[in-house]
Every structure is written in structure tokens, then in C-alpha cells.
C-alpha positions in Angstrom: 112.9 106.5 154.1 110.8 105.2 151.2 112.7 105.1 148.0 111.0 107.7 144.8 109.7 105.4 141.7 110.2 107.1 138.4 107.9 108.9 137.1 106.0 107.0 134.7 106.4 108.4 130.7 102.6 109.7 129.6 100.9 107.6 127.6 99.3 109.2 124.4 96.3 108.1 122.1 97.3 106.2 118.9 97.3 108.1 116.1 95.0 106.4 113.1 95.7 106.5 109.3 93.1 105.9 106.9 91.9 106.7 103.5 88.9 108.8 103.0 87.8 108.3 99.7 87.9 104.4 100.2 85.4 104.9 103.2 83.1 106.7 100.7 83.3 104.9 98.2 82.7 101.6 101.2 79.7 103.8 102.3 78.6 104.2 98.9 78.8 100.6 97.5 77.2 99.4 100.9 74.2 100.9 100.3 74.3 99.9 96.5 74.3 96.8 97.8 71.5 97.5 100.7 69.3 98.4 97.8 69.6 95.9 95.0 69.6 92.7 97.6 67.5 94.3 99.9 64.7 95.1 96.8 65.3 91.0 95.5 64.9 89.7 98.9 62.0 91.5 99.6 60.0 91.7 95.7 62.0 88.4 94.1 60.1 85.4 93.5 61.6 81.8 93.4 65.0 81.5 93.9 65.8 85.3 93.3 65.8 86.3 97.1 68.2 83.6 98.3 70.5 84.3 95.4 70.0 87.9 97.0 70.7 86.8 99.9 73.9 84.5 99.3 75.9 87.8 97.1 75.4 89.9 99.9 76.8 87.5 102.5 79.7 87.3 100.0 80.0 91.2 98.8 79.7 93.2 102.4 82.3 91.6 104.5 84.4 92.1 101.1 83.6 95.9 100.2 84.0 96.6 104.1 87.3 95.0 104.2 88.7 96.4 101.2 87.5 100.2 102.0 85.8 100.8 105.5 87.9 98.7 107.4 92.1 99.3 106.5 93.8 101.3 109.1 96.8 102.0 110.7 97.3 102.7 114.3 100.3 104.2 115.6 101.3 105.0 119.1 105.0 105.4 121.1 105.1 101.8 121.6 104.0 99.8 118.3 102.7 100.0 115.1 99.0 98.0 114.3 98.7 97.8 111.0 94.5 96.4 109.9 94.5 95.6 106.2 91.3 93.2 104.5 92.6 90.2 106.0 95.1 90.4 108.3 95.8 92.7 111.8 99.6 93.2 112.1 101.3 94.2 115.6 104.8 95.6 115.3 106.4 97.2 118.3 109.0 100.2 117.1 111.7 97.7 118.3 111.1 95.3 115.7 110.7 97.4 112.5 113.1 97.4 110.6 112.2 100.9 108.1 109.1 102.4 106.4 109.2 103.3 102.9 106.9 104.4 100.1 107.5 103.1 96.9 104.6 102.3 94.4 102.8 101.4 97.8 103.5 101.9 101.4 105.1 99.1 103.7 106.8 98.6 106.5 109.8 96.0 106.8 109.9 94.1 110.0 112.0 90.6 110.8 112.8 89.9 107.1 108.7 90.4 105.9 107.7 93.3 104.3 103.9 94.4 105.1 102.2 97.0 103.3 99.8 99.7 104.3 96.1 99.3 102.6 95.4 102.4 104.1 97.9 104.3 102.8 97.6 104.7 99.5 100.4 106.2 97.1 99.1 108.4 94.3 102.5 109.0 91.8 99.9 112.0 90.3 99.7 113.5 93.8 103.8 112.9 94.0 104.3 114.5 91.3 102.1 117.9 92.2 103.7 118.1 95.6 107.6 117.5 93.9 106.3 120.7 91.6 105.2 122.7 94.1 108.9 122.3 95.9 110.3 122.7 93.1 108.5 126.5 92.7 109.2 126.6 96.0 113.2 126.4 95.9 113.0 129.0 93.0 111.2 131.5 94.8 113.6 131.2 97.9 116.4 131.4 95.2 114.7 134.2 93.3 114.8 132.7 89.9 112.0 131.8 87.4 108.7 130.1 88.9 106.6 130.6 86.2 103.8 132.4 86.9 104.9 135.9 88.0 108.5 135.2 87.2 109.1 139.0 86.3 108.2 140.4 89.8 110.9 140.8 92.2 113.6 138.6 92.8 114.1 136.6 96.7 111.2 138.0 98.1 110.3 136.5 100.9 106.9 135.4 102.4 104.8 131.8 103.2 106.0 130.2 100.2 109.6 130.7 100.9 109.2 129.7 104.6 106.7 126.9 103.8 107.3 123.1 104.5 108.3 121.2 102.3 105.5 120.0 100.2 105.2 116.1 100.1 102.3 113.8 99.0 99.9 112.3 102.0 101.7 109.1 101.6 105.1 110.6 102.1 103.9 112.7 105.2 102.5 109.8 106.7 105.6 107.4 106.3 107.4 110.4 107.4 105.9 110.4 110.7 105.8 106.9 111.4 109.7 106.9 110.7 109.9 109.3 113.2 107.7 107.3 115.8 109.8 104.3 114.9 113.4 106.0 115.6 111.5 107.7 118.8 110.4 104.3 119.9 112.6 102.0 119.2 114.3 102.1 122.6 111.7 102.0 124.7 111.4 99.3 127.2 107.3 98.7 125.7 108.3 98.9 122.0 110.3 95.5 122.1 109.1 92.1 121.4 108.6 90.5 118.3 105.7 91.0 114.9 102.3 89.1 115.9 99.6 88.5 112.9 96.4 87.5 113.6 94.2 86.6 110.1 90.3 88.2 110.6 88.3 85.8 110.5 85.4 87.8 111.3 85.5 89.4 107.5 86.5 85.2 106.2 84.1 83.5 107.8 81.2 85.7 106.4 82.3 85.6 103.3 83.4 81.9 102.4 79.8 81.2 104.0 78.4 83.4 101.0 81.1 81.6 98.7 79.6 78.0 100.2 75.8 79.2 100.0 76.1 80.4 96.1 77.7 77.0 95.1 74.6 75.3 97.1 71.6 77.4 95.1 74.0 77.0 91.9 74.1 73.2 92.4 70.3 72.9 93.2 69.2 75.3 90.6 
């Protein structure tokens, strides 16, 4: 009689974390750049085209890795974490907590890493910590400002609401909950591996390297 292997858990799609408004304002600045080298490579005379030529070499792989590119994938198994530089692996096993301070980070084997894709805005803080705060009152039936006179504990979607938190917080909210979810598993455990990009480097310190040359020649 054949033995029954265990059902295998389901594996699910990593969820992905990034800023919006830094991949505009990537987009946008690409194609800043597009226009103003592109229209000195093709129309400059002299020099002009190579100088042209040399900044965007540098500027790209720099606006892409400080906008397009930070991410932060998250799955039942481990945390990738892709900021300008540097791709951090963290299975649940070896984080240690997620906070959000002034920026978010996780903690893992004594190193803190933060989150480039996760920005914290305090002024966004402080709207959602309002808007709980009107919140509580209305549930309470005291004063909330606007319409304070009308009738007191009355009920409806903003006294059953969520809690209101700012994107940062509801992010490192659900990636605490991945990491207490995961942190047994037999595939969350190993240790933190960094990789540096050197696809986003090399491009760049080869711009750095050709601007010193056309300085140097003139």
C-alpha cells in the first residue's frame, strides 16, 4: 500500500510595493533627458554630442535606479527588497521586525535595510492620525467638528471603517503580517543574501570615466 505525500501548501504570486509618483517623475525625467541629449547628439557640433553622449551614460542608469527601479517583492517565503544599488533576499525566518520610522526598514541579522520604495510621508501620517481621530469621536458620539451638532453615536461607514493609516504604515503592516505568517515555514529559513547591481554601476561609472576623458582632452 503506497504511503499519501502531503499535500503540497499553494504557492502564491509575490506581492510588489512601489512608489508611483517616483515612476512618473522616472518617466518624466527620462524623457527630459531623451530630448536634451538626444537634440546635442544629433544638432551639436564639436565636442557637444560626446559631452551629450557621456551625461546620459551617467544620468539614465541613475534617474532609473533612484525612481523606476526600487521595489519590494513579498511572497510566503521571503522578502526581496530592490533599492538603487543593491537587491536584498530575506526569508521571513531571518527578519528580525519591520518598522516605519522617518523611513521604512526592515531589521534582519543585526543590519537594518530600508525600503526606497516605500516612502514615509509624516504629512500623509498626520491626515490618516486625524481622520482616526474623527473617527473614534463619531463612534463615541462626541464633537468631530464638522457636523458636531447632529446626533450623537450614530452609526454608519465611518464608525465601522478601518482604521485609517498612511500607505507606509499599511504596507509595513502587511509585511509584519507575512513575516509572523512565514516565519515557520520550512522555505522561509536560511540566511540575508545581497547582491550589489552592477547592471545600474557599470553604466554609470563608464559615464563618470568618459566625462573625466572629454574633460581632460578638452
Amino acid at each position: 500500500m503506497s504511503s499519501q505525500q502531503p499535500p503540497e501548501e499553494p504557492a502564491y504570486e509575490d506581492r510588489v510595493y512601489r512608489s508611483p509618483m517616483a515612476v512618473v517623475t522616472g518617466v518624466l525625467l527620462l524623457a527630459l533627458i531623451a530630448w536634451l541629449c538626444g537634440d546635442a547628439i544629433v544638432r551639436g557640433s564639436g565636442n557637444s554630442p560626446w559631452f551629450a553622449a557621456a551625461i546620459a551614460l551617467l544620468a539614465v542608469p541613475l534617474i532609473v535606479a533612484f525612481t523606476i527601479r526600487p521595489a519590494v517583492f513579498a511572497n510566503d517565503d521571503r522578502l526581496r527588497v530592490r533599492n538603487p544599488f543593491r537587491v536584498i533576499e530575506l526569508p521571513w525566518g531571518a527578519v528580525d521586525a519591520v518598522r516605519a520610522g522617518y523611513s521604512a526598514e526592515v531589521l534582519a541579522g543585526g543590519s537594518k535595510y530600508q525600503l526606497w520604495s516605500v516612502p514615509v510621508s509624516l504629512r500623509e501620517r498626520k491626515k490618516a492620525s486625524r481622520q482616526q481621530t474623527k473617527q473614534e469621536l463619531s463612534r463615541r458620539g462626541g464633537p468631530t467638528g464638522k457636523g458636531a451638532q447632529g446626533s450623537p453615536g450614530k452609526s454608519g461607514p465611518a464608525a465601522s471603517a478601518e482604521p485609517q493609516r498612511a500607505q507606509a504604515d499599511q504596507v509595513v503592516n502587511e509585511l509584519r503580517e507575512l513575516a509572523e505568517r512565514g516565519a515557520s515555514r520550512a522555505g522561509a529559513q536560511g540566511s540575508v543574501h545581497v547582491r550589489w547591481s552592477y547592471e545600474v554601476l557599470a553604466p554609470a561609472a563608464l559615464g563618470v570615466v568618459f566625462l573625466i576623458v572629454l574633460l581632460v582632452i578638452g
